[in-house]
ROSE-4610 file (N, C-alpha, C; in Angstrom, 1 decimal, always signed):
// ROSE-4610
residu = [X/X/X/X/X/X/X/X/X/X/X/X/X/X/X/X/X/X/X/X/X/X/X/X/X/X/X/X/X/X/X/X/X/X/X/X/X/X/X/X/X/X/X/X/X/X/X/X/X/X/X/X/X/X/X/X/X/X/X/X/X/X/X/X/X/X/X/X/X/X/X/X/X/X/X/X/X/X/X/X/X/X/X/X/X/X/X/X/X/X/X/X/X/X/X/X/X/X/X/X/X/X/X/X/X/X/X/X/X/X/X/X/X/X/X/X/X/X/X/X/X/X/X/X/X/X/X/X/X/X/X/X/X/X/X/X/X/X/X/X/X/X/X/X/X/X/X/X/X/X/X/X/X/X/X/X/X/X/X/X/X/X/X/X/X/X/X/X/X/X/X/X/X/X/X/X/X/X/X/X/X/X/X/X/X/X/X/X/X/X/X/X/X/X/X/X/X/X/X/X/X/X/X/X/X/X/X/X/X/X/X/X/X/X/X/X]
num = [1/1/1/2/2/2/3/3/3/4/4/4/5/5/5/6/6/6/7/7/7/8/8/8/9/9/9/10/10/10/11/11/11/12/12/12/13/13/13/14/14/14/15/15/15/16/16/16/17/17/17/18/18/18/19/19/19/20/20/20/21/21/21/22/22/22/23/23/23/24/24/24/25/25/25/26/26/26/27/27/27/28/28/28/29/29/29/30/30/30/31/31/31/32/32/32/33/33/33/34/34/34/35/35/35/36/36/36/37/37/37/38/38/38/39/39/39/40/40/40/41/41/41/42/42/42/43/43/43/44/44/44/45/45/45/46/46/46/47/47/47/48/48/48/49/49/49/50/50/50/51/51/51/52/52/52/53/53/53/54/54/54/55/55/55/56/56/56/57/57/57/58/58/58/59/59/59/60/60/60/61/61/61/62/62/62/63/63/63/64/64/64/65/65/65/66/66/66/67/67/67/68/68/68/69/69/69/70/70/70/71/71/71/72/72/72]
x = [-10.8/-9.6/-8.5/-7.5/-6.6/-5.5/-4.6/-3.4/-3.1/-2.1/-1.5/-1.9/-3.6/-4.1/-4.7/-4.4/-4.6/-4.7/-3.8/-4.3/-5.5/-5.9/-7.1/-8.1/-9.2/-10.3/-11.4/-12.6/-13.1/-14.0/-14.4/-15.2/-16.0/-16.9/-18.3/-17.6/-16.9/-16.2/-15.4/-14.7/-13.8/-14.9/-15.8/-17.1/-17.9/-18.0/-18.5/-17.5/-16.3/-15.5/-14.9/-14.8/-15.2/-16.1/-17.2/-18.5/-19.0/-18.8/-19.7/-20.4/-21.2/-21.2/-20.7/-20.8/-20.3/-19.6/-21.0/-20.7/-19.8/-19.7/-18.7/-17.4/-17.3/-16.1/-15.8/-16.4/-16.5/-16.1/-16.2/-16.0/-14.6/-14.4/-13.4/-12.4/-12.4/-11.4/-11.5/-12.6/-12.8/-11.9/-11.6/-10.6/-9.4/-9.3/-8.0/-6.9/-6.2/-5.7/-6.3/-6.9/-7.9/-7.6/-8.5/-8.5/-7.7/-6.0/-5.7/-6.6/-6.5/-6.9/-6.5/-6.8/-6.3/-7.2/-7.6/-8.4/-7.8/-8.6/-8.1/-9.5/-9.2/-10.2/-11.3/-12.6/-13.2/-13.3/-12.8/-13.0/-11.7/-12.7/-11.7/-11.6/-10.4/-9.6/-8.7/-9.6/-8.6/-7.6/-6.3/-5.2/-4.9/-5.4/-5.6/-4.4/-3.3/-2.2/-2.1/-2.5/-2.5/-3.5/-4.5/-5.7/-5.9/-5.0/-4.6/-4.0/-2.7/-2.1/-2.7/-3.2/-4.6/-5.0/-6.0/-6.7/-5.8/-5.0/-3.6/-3.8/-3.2/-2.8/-4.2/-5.4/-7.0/-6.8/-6.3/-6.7/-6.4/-7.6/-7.1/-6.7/-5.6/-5.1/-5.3/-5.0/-5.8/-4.5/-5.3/-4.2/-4.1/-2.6/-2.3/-2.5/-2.2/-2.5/-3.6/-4.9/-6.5/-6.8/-5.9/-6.9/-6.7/-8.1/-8.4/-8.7/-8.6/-9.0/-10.4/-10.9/-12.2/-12.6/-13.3/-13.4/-13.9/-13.4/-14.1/-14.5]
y = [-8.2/-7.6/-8.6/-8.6/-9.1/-9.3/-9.9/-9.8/-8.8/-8.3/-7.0/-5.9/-6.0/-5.2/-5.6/-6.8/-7.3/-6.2/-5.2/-4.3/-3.4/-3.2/-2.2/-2.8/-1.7/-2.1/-1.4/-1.5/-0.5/+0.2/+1.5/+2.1/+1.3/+1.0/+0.2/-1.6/-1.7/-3.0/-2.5/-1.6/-1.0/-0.6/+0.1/+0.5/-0.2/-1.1/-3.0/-3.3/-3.7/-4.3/-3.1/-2.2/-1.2/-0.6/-1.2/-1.7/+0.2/+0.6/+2.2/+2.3/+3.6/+3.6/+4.4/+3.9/+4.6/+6.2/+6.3/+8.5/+8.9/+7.7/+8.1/+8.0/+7.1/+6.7/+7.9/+8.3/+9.4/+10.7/+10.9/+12.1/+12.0/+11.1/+10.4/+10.7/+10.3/+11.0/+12.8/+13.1/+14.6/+15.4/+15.0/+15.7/+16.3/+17.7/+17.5/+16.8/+16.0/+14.8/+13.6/+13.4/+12.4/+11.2/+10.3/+8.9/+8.7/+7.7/+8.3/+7.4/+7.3/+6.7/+6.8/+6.0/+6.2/+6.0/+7.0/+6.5/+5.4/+4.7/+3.4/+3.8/+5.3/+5.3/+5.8/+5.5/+6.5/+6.0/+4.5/+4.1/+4.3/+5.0/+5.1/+4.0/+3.7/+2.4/+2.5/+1.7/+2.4/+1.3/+1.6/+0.8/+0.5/-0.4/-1.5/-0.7/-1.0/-0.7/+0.6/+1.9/+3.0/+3.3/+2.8/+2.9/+2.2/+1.3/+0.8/+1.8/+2.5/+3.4/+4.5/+5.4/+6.2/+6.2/+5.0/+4.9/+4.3/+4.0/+3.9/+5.6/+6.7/+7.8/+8.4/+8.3/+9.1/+8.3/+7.4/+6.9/+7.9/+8.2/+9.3/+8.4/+9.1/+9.1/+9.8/+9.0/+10.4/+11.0/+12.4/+13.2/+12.7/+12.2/+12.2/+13.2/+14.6/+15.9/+15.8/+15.5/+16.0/+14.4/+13.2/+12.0/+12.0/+11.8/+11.9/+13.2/+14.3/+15.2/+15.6/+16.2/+16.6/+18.4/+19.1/+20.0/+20.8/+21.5/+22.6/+23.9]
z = [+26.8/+26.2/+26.1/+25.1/+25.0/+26.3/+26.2/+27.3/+27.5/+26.4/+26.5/+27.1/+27.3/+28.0/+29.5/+29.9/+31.1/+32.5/+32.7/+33.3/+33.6/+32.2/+31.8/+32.2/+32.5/+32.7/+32.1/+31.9/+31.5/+33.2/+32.9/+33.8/+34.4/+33.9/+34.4/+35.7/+35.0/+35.0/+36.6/+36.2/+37.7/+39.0/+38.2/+39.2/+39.8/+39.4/+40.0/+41.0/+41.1/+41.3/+43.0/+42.8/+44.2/+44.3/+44.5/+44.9/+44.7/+43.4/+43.7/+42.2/+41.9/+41.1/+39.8/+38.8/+37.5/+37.6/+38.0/+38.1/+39.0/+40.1/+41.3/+40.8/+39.6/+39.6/+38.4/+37.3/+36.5/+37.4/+38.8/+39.3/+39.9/+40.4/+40.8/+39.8/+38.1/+37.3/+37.4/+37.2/+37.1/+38.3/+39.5/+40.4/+40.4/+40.7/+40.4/+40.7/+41.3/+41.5/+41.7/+40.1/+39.6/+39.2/+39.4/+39.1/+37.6/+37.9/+36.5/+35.4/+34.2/+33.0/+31.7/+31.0/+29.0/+28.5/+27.3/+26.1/+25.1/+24.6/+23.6/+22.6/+21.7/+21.2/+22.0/+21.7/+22.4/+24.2/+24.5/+25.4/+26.2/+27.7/+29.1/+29.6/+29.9/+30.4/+31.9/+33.1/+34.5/+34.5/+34.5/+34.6/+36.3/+36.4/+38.1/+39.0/+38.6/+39.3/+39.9/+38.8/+38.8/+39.9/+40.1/+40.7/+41.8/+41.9/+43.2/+44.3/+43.4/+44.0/+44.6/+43.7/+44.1/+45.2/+44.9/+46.1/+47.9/+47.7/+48.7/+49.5/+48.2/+48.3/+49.5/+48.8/+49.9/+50.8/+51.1/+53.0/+53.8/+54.6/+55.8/+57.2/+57.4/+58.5/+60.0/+61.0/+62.1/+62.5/+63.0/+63.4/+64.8/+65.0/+66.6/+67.5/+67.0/+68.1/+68.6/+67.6/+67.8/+68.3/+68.5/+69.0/+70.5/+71.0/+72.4/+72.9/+72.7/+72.8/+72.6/+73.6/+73.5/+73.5/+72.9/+73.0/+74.5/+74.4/+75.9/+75.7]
């Protein structure tokens, strides 16, 4: 892709690049607070930044109350 589009990526391309595959990343959009993207025509395009953030957003965190605790 040109410069202008230096962000973009296509699916397959992003899918490589965090090591999963295709359909994962396909479901990944389908969520409701889903992987964002743009069409460029028929082709979906993950814009890096956008998808950086994202994936920022799903890191789980531990709950301090429940760490070290053991059930009884």
């Amino acid at each position: 892709m040109s410069a202008i589009f230096g962000d973009l990526v296509p699916i397959g391309q992003f899918a490589k690049d965090v090591g999963r595959h295709t359909r994962s990343v396909l479901r990944w959009m389908n969520e409701r607070d889903g992987l964002p993207f743009t069409k460029l025509g028929n082709q979906r395009l993950i814009h890096l930044p956008s998808a950086h953030e994202w994936l920022l957003n799903k890191m789980r965190r531990p709950n301090a109350d429940r760490r070290g605790r053991r059930k009884r």
